[in-house]
SEGU-193170 format. One record per residue (C-alpha): x, y, z. Coordinates in Angstrom, 3 decimals. Layout:
# residues N
<r><x>X</x><y>Y</y><z>Z</z></r>
...
This chain:
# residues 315
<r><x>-7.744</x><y>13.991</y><z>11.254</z></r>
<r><x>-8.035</x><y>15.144</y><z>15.005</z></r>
<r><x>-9.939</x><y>11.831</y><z>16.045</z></r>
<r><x>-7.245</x><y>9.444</y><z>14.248</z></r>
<r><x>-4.596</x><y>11.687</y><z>15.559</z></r>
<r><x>-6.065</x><y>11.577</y><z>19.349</z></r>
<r><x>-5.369</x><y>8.041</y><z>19.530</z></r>
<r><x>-2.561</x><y>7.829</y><z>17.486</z></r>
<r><x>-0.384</x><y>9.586</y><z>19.521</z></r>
<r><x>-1.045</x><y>7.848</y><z>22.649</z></r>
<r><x>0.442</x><y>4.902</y><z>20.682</z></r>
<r><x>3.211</x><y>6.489</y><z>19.390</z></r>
<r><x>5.821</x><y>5.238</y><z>21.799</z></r>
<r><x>4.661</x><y>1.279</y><z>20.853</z></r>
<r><x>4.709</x><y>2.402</y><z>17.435</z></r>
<r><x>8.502</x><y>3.339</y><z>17.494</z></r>
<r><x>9.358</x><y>0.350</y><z>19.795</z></r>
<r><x>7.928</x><y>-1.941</y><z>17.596</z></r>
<r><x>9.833</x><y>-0.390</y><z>14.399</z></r>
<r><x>13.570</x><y>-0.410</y><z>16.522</z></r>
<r><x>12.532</x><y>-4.058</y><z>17.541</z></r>
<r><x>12.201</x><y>-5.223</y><z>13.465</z></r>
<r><x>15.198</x><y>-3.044</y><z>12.379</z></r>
<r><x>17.451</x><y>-5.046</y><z>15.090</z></r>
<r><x>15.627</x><y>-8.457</y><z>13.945</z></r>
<r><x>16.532</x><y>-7.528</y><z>10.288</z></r>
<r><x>20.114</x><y>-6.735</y><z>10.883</z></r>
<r><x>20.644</x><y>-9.576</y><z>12.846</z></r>
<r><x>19.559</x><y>-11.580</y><z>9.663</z></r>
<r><x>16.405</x><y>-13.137</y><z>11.307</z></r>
<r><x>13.884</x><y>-11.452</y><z>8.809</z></r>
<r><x>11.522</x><y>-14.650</y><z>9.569</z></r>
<r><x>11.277</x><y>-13.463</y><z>13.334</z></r>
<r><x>11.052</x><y>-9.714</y><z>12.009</z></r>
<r><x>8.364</x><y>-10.800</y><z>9.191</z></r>
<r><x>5.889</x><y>-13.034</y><z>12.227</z></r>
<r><x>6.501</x><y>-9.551</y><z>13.860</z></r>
<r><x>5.397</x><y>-7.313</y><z>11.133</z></r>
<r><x>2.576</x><y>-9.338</y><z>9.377</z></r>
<r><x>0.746</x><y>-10.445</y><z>12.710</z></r>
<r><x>-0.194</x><y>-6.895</y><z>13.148</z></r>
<r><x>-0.772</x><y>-6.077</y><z>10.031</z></r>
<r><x>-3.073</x><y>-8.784</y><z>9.877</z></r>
<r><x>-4.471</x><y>-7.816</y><z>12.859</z></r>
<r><x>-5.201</x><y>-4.251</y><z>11.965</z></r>
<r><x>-7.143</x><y>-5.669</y><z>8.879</z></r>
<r><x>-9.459</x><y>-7.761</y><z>11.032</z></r>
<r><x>-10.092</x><y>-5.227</y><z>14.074</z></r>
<r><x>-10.473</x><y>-1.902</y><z>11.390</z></r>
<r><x>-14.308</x><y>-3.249</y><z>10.359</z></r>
<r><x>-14.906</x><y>-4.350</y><z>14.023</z></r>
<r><x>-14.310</x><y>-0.709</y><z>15.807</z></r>
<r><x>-15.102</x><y>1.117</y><z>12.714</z></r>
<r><x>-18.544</x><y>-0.304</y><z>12.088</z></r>
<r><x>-19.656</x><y>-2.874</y><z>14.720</z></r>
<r><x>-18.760</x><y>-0.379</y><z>17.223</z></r>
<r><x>-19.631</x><y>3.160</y><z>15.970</z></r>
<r><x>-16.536</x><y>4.529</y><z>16.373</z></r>
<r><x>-15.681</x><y>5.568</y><z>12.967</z></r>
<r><x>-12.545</x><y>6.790</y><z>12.180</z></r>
<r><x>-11.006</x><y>7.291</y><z>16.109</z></r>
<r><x>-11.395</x><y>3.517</y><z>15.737</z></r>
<r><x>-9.148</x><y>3.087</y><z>12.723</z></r>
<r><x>-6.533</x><y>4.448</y><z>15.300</z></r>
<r><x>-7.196</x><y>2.409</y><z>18.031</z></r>
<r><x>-7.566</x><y>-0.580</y><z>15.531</z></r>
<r><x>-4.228</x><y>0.324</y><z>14.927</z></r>
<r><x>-2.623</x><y>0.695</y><z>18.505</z></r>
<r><x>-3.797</x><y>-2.563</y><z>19.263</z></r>
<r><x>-2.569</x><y>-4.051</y><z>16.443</z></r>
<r><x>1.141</x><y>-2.223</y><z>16.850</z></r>
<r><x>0.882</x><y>-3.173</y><z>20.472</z></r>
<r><x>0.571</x><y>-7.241</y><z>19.860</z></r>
<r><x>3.078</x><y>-7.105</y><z>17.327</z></r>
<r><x>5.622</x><y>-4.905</y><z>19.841</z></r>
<r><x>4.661</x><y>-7.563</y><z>22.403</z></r>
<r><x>5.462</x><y>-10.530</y><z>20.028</z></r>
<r><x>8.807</x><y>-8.642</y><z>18.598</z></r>
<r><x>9.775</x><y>-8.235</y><z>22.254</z></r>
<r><x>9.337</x><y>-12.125</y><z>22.736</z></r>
<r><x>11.979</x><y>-13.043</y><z>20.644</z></r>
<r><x>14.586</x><y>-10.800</y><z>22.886</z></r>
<r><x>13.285</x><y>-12.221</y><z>26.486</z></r>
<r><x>13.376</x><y>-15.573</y><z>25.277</z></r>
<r><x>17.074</x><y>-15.088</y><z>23.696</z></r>
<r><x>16.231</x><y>-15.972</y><z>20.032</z></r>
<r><x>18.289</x><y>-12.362</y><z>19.013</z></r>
<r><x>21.972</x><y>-11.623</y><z>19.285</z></r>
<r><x>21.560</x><y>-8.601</y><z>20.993</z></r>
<r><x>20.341</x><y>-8.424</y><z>24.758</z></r>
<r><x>18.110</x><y>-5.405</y><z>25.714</z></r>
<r><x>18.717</x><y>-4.220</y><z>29.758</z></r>
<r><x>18.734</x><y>-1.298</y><z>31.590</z></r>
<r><x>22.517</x><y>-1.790</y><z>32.346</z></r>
<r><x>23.548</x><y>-1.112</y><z>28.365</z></r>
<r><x>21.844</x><y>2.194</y><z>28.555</z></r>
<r><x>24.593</x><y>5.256</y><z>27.053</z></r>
<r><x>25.144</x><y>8.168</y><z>29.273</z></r>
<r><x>27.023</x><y>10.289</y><z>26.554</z></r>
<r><x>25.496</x><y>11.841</y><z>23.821</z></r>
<r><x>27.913</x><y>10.319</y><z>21.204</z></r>
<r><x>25.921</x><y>6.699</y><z>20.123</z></r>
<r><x>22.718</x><y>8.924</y><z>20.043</z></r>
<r><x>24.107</x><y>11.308</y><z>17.719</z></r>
<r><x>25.524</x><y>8.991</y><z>15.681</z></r>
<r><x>21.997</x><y>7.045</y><z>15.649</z></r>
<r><x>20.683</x><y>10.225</y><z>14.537</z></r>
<r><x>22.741</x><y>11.099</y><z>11.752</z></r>
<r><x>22.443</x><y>7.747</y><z>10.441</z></r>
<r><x>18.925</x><y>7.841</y><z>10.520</z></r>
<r><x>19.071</x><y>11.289</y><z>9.285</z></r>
<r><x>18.278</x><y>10.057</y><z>5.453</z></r>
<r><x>15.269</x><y>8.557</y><z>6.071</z></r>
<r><x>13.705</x><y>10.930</y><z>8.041</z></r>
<r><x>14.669</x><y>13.612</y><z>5.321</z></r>
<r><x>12.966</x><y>11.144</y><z>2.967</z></r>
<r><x>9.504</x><y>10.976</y><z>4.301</z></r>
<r><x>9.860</x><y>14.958</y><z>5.581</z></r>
<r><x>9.691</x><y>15.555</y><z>2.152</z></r>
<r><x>7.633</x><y>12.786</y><z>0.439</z></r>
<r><x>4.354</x><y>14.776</y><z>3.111</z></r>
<r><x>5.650</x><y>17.983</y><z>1.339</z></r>
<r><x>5.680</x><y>16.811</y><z>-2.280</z></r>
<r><x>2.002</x><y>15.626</y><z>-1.094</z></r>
<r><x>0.970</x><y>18.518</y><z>-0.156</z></r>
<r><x>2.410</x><y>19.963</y><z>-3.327</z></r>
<r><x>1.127</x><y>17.781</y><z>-5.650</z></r>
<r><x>-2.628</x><y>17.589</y><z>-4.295</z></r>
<r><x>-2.483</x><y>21.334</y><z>-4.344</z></r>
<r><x>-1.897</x><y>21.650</y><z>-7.997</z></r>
<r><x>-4.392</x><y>18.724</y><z>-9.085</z></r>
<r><x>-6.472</x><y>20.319</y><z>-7.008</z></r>
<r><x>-6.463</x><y>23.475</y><z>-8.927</z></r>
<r><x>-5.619</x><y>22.917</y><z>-11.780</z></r>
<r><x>-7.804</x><y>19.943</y><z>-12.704</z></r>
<r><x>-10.513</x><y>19.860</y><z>-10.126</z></r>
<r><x>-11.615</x><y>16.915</y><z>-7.713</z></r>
<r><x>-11.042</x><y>14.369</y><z>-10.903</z></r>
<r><x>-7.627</x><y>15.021</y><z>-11.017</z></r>
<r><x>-7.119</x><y>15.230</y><z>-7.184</z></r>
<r><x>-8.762</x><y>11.792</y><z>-6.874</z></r>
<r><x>-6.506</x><y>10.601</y><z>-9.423</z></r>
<r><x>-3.540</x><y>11.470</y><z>-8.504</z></r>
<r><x>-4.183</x><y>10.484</y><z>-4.817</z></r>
<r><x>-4.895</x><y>7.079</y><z>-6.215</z></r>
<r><x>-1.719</x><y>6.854</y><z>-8.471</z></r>
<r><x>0.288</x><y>7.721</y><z>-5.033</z></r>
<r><x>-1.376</x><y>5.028</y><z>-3.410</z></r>
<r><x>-0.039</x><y>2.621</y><z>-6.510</z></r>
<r><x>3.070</x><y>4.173</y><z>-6.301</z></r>
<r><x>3.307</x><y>3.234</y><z>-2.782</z></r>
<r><x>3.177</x><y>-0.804</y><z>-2.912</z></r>
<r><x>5.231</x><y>-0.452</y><z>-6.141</z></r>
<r><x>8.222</x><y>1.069</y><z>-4.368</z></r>
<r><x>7.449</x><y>-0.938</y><z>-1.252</z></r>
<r><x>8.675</x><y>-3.701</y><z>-3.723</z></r>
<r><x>12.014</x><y>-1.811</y><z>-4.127</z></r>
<r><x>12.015</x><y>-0.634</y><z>-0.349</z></r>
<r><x>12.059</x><y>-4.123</y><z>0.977</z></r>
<r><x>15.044</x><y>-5.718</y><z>-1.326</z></r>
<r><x>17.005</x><y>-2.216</y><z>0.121</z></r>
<r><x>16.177</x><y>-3.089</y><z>3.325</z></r>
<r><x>17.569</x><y>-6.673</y><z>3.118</z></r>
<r><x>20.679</x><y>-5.568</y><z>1.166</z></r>
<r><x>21.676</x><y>-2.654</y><z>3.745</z></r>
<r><x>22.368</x><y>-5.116</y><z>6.594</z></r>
<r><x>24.411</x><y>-7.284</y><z>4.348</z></r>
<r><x>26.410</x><y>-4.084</y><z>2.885</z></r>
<r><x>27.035</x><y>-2.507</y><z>6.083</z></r>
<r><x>27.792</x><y>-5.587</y><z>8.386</z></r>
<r><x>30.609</x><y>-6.924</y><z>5.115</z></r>
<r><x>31.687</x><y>-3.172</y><z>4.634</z></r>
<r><x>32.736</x><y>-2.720</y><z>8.391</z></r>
<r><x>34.388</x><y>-5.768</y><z>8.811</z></r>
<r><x>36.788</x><y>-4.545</y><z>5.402</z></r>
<r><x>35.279</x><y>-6.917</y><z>2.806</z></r>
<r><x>34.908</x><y>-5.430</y><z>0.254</z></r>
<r><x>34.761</x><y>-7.774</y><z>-2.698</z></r>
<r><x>31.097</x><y>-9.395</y><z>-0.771</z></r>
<r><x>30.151</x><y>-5.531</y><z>-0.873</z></r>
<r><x>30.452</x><y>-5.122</y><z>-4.562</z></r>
<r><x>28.900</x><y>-8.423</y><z>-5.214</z></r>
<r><x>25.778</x><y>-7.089</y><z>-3.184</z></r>
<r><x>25.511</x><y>-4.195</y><z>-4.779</z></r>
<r><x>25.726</x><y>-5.299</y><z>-8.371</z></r>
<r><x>23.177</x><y>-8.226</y><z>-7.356</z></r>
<r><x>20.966</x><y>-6.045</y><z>-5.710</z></r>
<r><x>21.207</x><y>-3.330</y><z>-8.691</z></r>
<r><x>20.605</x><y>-6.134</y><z>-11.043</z></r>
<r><x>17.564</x><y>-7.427</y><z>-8.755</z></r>
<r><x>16.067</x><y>-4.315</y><z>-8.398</z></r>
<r><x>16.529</x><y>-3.211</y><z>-11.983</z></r>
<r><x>14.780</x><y>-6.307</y><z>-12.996</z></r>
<r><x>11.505</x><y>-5.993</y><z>-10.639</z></r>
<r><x>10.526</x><y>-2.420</y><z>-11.157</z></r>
<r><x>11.055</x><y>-2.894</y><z>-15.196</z></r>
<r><x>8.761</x><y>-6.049</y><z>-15.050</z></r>
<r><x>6.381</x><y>-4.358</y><z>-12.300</z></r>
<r><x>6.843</x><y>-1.255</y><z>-14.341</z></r>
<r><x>5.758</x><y>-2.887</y><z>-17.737</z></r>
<r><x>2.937</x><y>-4.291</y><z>-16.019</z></r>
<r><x>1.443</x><y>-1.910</y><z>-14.610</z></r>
<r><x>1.728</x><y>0.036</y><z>-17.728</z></r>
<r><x>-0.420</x><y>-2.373</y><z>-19.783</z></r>
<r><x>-3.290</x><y>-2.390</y><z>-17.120</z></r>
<r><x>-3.012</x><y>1.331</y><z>-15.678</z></r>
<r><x>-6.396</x><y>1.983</y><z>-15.993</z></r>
<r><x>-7.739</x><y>-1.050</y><z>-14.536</z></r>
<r><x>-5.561</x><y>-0.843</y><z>-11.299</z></r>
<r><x>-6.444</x><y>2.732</y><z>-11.218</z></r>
<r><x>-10.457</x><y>1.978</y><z>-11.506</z></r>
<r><x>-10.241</x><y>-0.601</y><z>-8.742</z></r>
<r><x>-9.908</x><y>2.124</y><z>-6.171</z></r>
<r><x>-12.497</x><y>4.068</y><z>-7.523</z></r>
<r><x>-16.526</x><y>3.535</y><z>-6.343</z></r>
<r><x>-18.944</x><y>2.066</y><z>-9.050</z></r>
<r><x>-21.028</x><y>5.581</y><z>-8.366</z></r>
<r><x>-18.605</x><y>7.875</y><z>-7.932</z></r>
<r><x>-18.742</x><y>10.883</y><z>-10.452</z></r>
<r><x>-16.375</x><y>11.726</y><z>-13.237</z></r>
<r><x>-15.097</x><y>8.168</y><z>-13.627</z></r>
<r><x>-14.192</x><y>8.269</y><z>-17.445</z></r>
<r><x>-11.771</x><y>11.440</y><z>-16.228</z></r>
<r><x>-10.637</x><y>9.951</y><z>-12.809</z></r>
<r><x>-9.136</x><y>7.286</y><z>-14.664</z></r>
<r><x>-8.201</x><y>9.171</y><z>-17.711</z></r>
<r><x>-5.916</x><y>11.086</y><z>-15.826</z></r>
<r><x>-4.893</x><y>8.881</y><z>-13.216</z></r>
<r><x>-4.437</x><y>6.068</y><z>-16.007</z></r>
<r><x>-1.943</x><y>8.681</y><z>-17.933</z></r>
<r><x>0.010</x><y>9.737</y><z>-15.174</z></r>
<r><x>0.690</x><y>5.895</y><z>-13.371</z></r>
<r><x>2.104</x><y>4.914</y><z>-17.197</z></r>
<r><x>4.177</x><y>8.588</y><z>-17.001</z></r>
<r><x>5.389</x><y>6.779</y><z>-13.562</z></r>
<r><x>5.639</x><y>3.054</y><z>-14.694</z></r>
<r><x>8.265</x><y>4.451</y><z>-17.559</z></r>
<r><x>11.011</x><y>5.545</y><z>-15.121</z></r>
<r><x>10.474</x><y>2.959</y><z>-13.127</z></r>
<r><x>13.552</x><y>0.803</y><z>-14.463</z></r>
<r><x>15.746</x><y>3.481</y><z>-12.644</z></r>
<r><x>14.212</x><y>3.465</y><z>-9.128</z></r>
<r><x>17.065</x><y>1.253</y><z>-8.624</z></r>
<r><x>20.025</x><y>2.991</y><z>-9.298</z></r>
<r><x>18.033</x><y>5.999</y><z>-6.682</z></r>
<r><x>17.371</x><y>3.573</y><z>-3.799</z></r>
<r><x>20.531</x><y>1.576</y><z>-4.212</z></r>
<r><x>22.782</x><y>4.818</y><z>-4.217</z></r>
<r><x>20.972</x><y>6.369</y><z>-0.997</z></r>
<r><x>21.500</x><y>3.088</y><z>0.646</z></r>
<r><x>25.112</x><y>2.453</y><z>-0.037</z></r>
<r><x>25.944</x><y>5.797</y><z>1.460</z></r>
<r><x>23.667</x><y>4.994</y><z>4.527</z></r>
<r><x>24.642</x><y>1.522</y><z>5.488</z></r>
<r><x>28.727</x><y>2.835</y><z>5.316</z></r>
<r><x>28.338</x><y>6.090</y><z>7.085</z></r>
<r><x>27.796</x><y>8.624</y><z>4.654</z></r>
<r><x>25.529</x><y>10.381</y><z>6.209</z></r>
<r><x>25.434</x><y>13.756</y><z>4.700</z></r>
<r><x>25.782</x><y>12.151</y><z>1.079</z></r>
<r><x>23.031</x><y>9.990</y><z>1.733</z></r>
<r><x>21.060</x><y>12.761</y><z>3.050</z></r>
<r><x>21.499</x><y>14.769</y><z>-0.284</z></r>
<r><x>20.452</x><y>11.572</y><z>-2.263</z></r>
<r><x>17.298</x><y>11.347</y><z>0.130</z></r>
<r><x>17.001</x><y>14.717</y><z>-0.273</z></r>
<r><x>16.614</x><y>14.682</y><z>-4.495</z></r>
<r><x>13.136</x><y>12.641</y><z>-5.170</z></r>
<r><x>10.793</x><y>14.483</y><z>-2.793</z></r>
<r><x>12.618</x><y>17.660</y><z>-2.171</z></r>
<r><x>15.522</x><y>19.223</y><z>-4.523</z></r>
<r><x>13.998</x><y>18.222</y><z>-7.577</z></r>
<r><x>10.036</x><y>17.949</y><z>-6.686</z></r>
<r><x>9.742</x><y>20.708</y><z>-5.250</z></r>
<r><x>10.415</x><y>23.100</y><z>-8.003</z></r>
<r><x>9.463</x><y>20.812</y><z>-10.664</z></r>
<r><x>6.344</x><y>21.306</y><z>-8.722</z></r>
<r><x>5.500</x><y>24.589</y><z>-9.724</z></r>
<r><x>7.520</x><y>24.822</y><z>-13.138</z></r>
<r><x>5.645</x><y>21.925</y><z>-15.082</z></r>
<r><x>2.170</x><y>22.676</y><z>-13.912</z></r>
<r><x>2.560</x><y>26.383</y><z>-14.936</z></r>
<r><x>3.998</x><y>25.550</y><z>-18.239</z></r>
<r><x>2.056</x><y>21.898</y><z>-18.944</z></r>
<r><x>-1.031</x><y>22.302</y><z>-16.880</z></r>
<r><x>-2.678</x><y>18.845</y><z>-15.926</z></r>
<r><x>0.341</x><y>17.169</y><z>-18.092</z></r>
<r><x>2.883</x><y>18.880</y><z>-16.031</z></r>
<r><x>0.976</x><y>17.826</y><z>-12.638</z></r>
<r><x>0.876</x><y>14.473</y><z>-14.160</z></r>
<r><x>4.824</x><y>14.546</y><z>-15.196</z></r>
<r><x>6.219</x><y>16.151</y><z>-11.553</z></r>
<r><x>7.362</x><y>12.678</y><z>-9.824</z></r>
<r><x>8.309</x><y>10.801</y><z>-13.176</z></r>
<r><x>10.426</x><y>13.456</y><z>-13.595</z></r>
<r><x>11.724</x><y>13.766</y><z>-10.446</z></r>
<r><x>12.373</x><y>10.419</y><z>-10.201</z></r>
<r><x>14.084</x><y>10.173</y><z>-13.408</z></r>
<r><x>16.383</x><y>13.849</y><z>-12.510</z></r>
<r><x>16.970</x><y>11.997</y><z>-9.621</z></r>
<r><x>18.395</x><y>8.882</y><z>-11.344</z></r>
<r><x>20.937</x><y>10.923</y><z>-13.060</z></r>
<r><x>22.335</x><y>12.892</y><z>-10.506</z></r>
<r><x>22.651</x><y>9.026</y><z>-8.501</z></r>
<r><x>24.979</x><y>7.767</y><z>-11.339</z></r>
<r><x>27.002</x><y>11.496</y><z>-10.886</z></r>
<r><x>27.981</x><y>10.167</y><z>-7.757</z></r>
<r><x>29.372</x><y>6.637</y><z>-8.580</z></r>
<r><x>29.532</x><y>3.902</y><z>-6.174</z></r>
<r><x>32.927</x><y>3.122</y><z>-6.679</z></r>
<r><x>33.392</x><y>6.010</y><z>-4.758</z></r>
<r><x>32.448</x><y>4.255</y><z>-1.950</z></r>
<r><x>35.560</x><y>2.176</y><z>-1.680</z></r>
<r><x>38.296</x><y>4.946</y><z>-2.503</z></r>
<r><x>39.244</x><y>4.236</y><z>1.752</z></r>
């Protein structure tokens, strides 16, 4: 952790350049520029990871700088498309705010998300913690894998947010309110309809995506995927209402509502995790471990419809 952190950090400023950059691109609607962006470095990382890893001896300190480089080309090419005036916006010295009052309110926008991932490292932490104990390495392997799954499966749902909050907030600021609805029922019904099919899918073959990240001779196999197979269908059963939970949080982002979207962010990882955390592996054991997010997620889902999005437009 120290040697990927040692590097990491240096990079840390490119890092959150080259996120601000995409964001902009995004809202602008130029998602291809954002996307040539985005993938060249990820790309990128891929290829150079092996190279400084292994051809060089570095090990992991040259994951990280793998990873600077890689975030440092695709700053650089992010950064192209505002020198060469492909964006709407202008970056120079001369638009810089000397009041506190846009920085605050960049803050509290932002607040949400950074709630979210505060808590999604604490849930972690939580949830490794009682695998760990309660069902050994084999159920702290599996786990870690279905979190990995879980990841690119709400990735999915992450990315049709992100292209619906630019929409949302750009049509609810300028009053219209009718092409706001419309984008919220379409992306409910779009999102509702990928995580069910991904959902169903990944049910069926839960052991087989959860055996792919496992080596051929690691121990305990059979119960790595046992476990990890039971809890990524647990998952894949409340996945039809991710929707509702990332649509919801969102809304109340892209218009302002920054302390209710801070609860919502606040529900999957934190008010309801947390404690279901502790209660279901005390009274389930490895089922309640196994239960914690799907029920979180799910808890989470109901207390989103409590707060209707009609709501929204009572201004």
């Amino acid at each position: 952790a120290v040697a990927y952190a040692d590097y990491i950090f240096i990079g840390a400023p490119i890092m959150a350049a080259s996120f601000v950059l995409n964001n902009i691109l995004r809202s602008e609607g130029k998602a291809k520029f954002a996307m040539i962006g985005l993938t060249t470095g990820g790309i990128l990382n891929i290829v150079l990871d092996p190279i400084f890893i292994h051809s060089f001896g570095l090990g992991i300190a040259g994951a990280a700088i793998a990873t600077i480089i890689s975030q440092t080309v695709s700053f650089l090419i992010l950064l192209s498309f505002f020198l060469s005036k492909k964006s709407i916006i202008t970056l120079s010295p001369k638009y810089i705010a000397f009041n506190a009052l846009p920085y605050l309110e960049i803050v509290g926008i932002g607040l949400p998300s950074l709630i979210r991932q505060g808590f999604s490292s604490i849930s972690s932490i939580i949830l490794n913690t009682q695998a760990g104990a309660i069902g050994g390495d084999p159920a702290l392997s599996a786990m870690s894998i279905v979190t990995k799954i879980m990841m690119v499966i709400f990735g999915v749902a992450l990315g049709i947010g992100q292209g619906f909050q630019p929409v949302c907030g750009y049509n609810y600021s300028s009053n219209h309110f009718k092409r706001v609805k419309e984008s919220i029922i379409f992306t409910f019904i779009m999102c509702t309809l990928v995580m069910s099919v991904l959902g169903g899918v990944f049910y069926l073959t839960s052991d087989f995506f959860v055996e792919l990240f496992i080596k051929d001779e690691a121990e305990n196999v059979a119960q790595v995927v046992a476990i990890g197979g039971q809890a990524l269908r647990y998952v894949c059963l409340v996945m039809p209402f991710m929707g509702i939970n990332l649509l919801a949080n969102m809304s109340y982002q892209a218009m302002r509502r920054k302390w209710r979207a801070t609860l919502l962010s606040s529900c999957r990882h934190g008010i309801f995790f947390i404690p279901l955390g502790f209660i279901l592996p005390y009274f389930l054991g490895l089922t309640g471990v196994e239960l914690i997010q799907p029920m979180a997620d799910f808890l989470t889902s109901l207390f989103s419809n409590a707060t209707p999005i009609q709501y929204l437009f009572k201004e």
